[in-house]
N, C-alpha and C positions, 0 to 999 in steps of 0.2 A: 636537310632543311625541314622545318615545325612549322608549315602555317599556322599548326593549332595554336602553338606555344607560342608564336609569335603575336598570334590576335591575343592570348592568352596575357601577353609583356603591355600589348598596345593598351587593355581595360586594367594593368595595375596600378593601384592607387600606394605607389611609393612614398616613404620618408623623405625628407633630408633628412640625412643619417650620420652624426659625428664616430670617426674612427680617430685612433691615436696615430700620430705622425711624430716620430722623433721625440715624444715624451710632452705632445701638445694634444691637444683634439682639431682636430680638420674636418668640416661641414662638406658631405658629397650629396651634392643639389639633387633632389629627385629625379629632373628630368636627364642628368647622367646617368643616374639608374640605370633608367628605362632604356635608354639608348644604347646603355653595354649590354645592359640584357638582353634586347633586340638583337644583338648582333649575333649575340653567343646564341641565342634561338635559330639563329640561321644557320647556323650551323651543328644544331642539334636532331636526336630523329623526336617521334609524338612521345617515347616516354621518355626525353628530358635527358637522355643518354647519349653519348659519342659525341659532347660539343668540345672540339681540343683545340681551336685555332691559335695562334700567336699573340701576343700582346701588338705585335706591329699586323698584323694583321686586323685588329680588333682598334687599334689605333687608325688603320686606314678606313676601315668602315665607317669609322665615327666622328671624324673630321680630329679628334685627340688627338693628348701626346702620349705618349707610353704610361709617362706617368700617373695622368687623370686616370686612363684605363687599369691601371693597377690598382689606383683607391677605390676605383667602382667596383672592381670584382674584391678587392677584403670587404668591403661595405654591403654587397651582395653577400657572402660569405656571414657576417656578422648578423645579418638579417634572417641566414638560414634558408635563402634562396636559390640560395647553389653552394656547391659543394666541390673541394679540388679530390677527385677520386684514384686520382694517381698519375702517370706520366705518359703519354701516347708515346707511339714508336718511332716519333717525331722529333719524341723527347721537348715536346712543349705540354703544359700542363693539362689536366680531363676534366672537365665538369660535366658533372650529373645537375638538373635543373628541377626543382620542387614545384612541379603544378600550383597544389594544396595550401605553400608555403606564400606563394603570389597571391593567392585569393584572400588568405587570412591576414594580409594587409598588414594590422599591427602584430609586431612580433616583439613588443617589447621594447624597441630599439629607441633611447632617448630623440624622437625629432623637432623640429626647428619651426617655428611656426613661417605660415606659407606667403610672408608676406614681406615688402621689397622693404630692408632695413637701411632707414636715414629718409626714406621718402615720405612727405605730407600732400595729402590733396590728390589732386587726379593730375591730369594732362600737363606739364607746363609748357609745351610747346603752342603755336597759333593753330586756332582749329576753322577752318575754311567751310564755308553752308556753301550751298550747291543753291543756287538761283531757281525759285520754280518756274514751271512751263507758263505760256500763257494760257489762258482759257479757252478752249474748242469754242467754236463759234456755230 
């Protein structure tokens, strides 16, 4: 486990990041990112090496399904954030993780602007004020 990496995951200023799916583009919300990368940090040592956990593994850390977690780690990958380095003895897949590649934020990668689409205005729900105290006497 990388505390470094993982404080390192917690200050990335992620995409959303479109990958292709099935011959379409598919949007993976930054805060998925972050979230599989956290996880794969946990499982990584300080230089970013030996992270090989399971897809259902990385699904259970992350409240995912397999599948979310497999677009976050090609979207990771496409960003050049991590990298599959070959096969553990586990025979589940290795990722090495790019310190340098987190820091340097854009990497190129077409993103989404950060902002809730189809929503106008602020709040629509009731917003409830809190009653002031009376006056000290």
């Amino acid at each position: 486990m990388s505390v470094h990496l993982m404080s390192v995951a917690f200050s990335a200023n992620l995409p959303d990041t479109e990958i292709p799916v099935s011959g379409e583009n598919h949007t993976v919300k930054a805060s998925t990112l972050k979230f599989v990368l956290l996880a794969l940090a946990d499982h990584a040592n300080d230089e970013g090496r030996g992270a090989y956990p399971s897809i259902d593994t990385l699904a259970k850390k992350t409240s995912m399904s397999r599948r979310t977690v497999q677009r976050a780690l090609d979207a990771l990958i496409q960003l050049q954030i991590i990298k599959c380095v070959g096969t553990s003895e586990y025979g589940t897949d290795n990722y090495s993780i790019f310190e340098a590649a987190i820091y340097r934020g854009d990497s190129g990668t077409k993103a989404v602007g950060g902002v809730t689409l189809g929503q106008e205005g602020g709040d629509s729900g009731a917003v409830k004020s809190v009653p002031e105290s009376p006056e000290s006497s």
